[in-house]
PATI-279000 format. One record per residue: x negated, y negated, z negated of N, C-alpha, C, O in turn; residue number from 1. Coordinates in steps of 0.1 Angstrom, whole numbers, m for minus. Example, Ala and Ser with C-alpha at 12.3 -4.5 7.8 and 13.67 -1.06 7.14 Angstrom:
// PATI-279000
m132, 57, m78, m123, 45, m78, m132, 33, m78, m142, 33, m85, 1
m128, 22, m71, m137, 11, m71, m129, 0, m79, m134, m11, m80, 2
This chain:
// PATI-279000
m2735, m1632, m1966, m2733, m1618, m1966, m2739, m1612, m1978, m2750, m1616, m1983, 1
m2728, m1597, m1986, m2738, m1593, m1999, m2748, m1584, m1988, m2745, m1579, m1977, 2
m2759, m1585, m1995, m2772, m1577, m1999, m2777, m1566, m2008, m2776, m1572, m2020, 3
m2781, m1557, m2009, m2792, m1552, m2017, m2805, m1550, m2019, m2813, m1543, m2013, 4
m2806, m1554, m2025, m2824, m1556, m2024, m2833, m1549, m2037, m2825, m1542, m2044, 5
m2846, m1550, m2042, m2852, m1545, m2049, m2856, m1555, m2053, m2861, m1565, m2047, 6
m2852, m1551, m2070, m2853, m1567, m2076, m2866, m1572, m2072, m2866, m1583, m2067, 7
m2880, m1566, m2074, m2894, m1570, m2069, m2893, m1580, m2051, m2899, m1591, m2051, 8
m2888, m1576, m2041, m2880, m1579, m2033, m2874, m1592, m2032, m2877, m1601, m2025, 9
m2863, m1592, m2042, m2859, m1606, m2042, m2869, m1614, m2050, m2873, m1624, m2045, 10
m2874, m1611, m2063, m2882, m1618, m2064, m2890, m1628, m2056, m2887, m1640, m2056, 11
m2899, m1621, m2048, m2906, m1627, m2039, m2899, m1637, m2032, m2906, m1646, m2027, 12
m2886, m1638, m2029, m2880, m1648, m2021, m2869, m1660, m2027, m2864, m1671, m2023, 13
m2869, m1653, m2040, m2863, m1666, m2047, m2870, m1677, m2049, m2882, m1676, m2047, 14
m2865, m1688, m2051, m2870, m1698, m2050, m2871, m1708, m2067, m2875, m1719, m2070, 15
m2863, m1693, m2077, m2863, m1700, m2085, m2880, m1693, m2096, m2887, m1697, m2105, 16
m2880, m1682, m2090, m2889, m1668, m2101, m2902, m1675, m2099, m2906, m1676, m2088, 17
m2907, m1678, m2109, m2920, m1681, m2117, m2931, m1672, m2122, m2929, m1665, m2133, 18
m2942, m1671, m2117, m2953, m1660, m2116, m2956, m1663, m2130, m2946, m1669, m2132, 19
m2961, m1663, m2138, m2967, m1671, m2154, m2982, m1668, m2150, m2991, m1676, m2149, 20
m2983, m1653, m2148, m3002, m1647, m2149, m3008, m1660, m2137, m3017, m1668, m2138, 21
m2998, m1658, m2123, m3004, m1670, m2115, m3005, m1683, m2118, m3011, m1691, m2111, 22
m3000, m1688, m2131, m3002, m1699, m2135, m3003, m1703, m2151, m2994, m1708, m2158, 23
m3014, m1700, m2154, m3017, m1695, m2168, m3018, m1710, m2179, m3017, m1710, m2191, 24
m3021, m1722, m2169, m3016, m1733, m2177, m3009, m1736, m2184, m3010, m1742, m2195, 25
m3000, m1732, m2179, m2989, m1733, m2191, m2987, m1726, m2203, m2990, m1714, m2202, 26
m2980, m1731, m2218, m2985, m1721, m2223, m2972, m1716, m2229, m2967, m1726, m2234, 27
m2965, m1706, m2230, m2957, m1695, m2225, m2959, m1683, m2239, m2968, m1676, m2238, 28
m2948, m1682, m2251, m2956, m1669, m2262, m2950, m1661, m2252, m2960, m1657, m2246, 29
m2937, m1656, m2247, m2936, m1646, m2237, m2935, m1646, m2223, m2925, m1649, m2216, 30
m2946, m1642, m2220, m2951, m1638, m2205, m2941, m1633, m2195, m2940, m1637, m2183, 31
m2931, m1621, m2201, m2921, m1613, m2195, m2932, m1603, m2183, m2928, m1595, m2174, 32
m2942, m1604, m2184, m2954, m1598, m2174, m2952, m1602, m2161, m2950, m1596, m2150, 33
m2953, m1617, m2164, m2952, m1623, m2149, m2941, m1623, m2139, m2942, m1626, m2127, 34
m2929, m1620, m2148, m2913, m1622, m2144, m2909, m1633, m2149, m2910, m1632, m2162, 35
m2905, m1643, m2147, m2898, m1655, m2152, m2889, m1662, m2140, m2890, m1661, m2128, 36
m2881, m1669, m2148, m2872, m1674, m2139, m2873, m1696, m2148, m2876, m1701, m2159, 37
m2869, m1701, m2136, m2867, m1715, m2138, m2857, m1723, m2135, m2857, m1735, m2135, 38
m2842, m1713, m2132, m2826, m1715, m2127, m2826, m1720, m2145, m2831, m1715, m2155, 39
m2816, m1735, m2144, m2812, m1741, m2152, m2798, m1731, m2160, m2795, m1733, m2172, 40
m2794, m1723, m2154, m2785, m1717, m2158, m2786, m1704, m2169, m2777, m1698, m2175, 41
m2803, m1701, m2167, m2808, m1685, m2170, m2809, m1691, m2189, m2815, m1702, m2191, 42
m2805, m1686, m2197, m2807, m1683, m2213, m2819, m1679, m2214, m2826, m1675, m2204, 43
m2821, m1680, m2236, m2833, m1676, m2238, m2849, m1683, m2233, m2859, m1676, m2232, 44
m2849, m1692, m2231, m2860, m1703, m2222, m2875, m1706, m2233, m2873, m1710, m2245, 45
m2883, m1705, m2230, m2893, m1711, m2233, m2900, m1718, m2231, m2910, m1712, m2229, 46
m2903, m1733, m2230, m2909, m1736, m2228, m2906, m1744, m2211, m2913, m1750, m2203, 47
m2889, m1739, m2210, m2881, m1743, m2198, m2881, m1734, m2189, m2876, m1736, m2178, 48
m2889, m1720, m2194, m2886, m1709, m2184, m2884, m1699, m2191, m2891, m1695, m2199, 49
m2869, m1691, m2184, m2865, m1678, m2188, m2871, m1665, m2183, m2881, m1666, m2177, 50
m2867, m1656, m2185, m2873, m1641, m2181, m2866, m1641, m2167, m2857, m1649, m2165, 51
m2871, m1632, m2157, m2870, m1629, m2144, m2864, m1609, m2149, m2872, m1602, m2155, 52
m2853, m1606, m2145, m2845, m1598, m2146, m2835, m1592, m2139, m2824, m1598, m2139, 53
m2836, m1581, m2133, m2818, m1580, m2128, m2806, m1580, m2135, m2797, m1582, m2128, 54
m2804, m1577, m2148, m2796, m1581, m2158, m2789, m1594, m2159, m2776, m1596, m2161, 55
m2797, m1601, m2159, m2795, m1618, m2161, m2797, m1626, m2153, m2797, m1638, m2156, 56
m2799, m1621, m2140, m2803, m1634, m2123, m2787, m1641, m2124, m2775, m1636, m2124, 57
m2792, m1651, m2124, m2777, m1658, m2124, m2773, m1661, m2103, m2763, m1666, m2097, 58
m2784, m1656, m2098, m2782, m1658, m2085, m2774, m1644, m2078, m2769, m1644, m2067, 59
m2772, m1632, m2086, m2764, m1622, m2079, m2766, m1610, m2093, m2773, m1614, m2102, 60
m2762, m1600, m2094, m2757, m1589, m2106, m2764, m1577, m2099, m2766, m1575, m2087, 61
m2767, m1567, m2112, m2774, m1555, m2111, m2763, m1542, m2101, m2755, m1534, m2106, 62
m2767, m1542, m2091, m2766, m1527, m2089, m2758, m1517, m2093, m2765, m1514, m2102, 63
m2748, m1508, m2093, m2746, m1501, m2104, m2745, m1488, m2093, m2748, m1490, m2081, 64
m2742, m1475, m2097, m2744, m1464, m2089, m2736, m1463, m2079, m2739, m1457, m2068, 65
m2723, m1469, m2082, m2713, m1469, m2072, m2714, m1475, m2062, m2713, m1471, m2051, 66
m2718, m1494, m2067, m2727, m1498, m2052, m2740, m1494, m2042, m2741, m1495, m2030, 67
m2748, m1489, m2051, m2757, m1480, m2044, m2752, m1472, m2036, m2756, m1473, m2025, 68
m2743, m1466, m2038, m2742, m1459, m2028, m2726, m1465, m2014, m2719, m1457, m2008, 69
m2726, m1471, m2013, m2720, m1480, m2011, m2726, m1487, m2000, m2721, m1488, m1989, 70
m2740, m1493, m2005, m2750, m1493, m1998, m2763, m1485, m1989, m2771, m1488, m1981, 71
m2759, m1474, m1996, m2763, m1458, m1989, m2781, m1458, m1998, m2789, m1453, m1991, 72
m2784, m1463, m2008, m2793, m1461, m2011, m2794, m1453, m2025, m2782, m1453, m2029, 73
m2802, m1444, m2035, m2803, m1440, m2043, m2803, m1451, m2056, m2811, m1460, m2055, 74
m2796, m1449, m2067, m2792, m1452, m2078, m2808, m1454, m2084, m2817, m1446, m2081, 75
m2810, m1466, m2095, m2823, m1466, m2099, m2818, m1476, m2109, m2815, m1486, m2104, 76
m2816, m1474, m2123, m2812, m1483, m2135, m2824, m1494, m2135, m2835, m1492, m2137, 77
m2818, m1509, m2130, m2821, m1521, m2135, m2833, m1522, m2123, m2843, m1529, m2122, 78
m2829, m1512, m2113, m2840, m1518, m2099, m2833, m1526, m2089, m2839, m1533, m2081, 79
m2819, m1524, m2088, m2820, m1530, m2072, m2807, m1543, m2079, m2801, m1541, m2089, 80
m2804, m1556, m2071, m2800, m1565, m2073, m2789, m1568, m2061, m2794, m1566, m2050, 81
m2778, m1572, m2059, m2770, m1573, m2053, m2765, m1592, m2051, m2757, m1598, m2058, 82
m2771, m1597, m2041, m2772, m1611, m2036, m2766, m1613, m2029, m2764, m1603, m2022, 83
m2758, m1627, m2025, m2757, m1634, m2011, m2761, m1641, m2006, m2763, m1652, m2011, 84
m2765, m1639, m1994, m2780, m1647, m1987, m2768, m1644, m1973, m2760, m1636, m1969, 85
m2777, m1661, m1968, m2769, m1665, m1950, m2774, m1656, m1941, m2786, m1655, m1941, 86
m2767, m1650, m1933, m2768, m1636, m1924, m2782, m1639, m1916, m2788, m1628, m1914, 87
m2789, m1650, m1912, m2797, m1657, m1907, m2810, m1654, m1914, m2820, m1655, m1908, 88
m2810, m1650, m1929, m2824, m1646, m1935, m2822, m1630, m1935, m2832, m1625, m1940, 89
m2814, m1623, m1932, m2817, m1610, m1936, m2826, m1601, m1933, m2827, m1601, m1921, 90
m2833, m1593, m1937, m2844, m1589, m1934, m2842, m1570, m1935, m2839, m1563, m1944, 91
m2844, m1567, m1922, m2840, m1555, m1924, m2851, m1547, m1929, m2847, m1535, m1929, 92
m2861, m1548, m1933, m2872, m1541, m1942, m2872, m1543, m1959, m2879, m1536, m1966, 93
m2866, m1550, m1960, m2860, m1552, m1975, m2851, m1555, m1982, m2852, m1560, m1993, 94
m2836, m1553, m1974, m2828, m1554, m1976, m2816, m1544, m1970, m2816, m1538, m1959, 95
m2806, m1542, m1979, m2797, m1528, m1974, m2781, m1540, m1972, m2777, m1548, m1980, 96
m2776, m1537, m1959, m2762, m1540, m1963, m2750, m1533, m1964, m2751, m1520, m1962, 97
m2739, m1537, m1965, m2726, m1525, m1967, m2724, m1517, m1959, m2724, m1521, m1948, 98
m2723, m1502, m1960, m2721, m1491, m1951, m2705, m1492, m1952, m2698, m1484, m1946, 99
């Protein structure tokens, strides 16, 4: 089923997004401020990890005003992320689906 979610939101449940600040070992010139991604598919890599973004999640695409609303939520440039996740995880506290 699609979803909408807040990119911070999906974050937390992807399985691919990479904390950097939580793991400072590594050594990383761009941080992205502790957005990173580790999906083989994501561009731009450092060091084998890309930036964490809603622009470029290769797991689902940015939002645009018309889906916002759509999903009955307010429009917010490069905040909310539009995924498919099995009806079985959906989480009704952080997630909107189709009106």
């Amino acid at each position: 089923m699609k979803v909408l979610m807040n990119m911070n939101d999906w974050s937390g449940i992807c399985g691919y997004f990479f904390d950097f600040d939580a793991n400072i070992e590594l050594e990383i010139e761009e941080k992205n401020n502790g957005y990173n991604c580790w999906h083989s598919n994501r561009g731009h890599k450092k060091v084998g990890v890309g930036g964490c973004h809603v622009g470029v999640c290769p797991l689902g695409y940015e939002a645009d005003e018309e889906s916002c609303m759509k999903f009955g939520v307010e429009y917010e440039e490069a905040k909310y992320i539009i995924v498919d996740i099995r009806e079985d995880d959906y989480d009704n506290d952080t997630m909107f689906k189709l009106h």
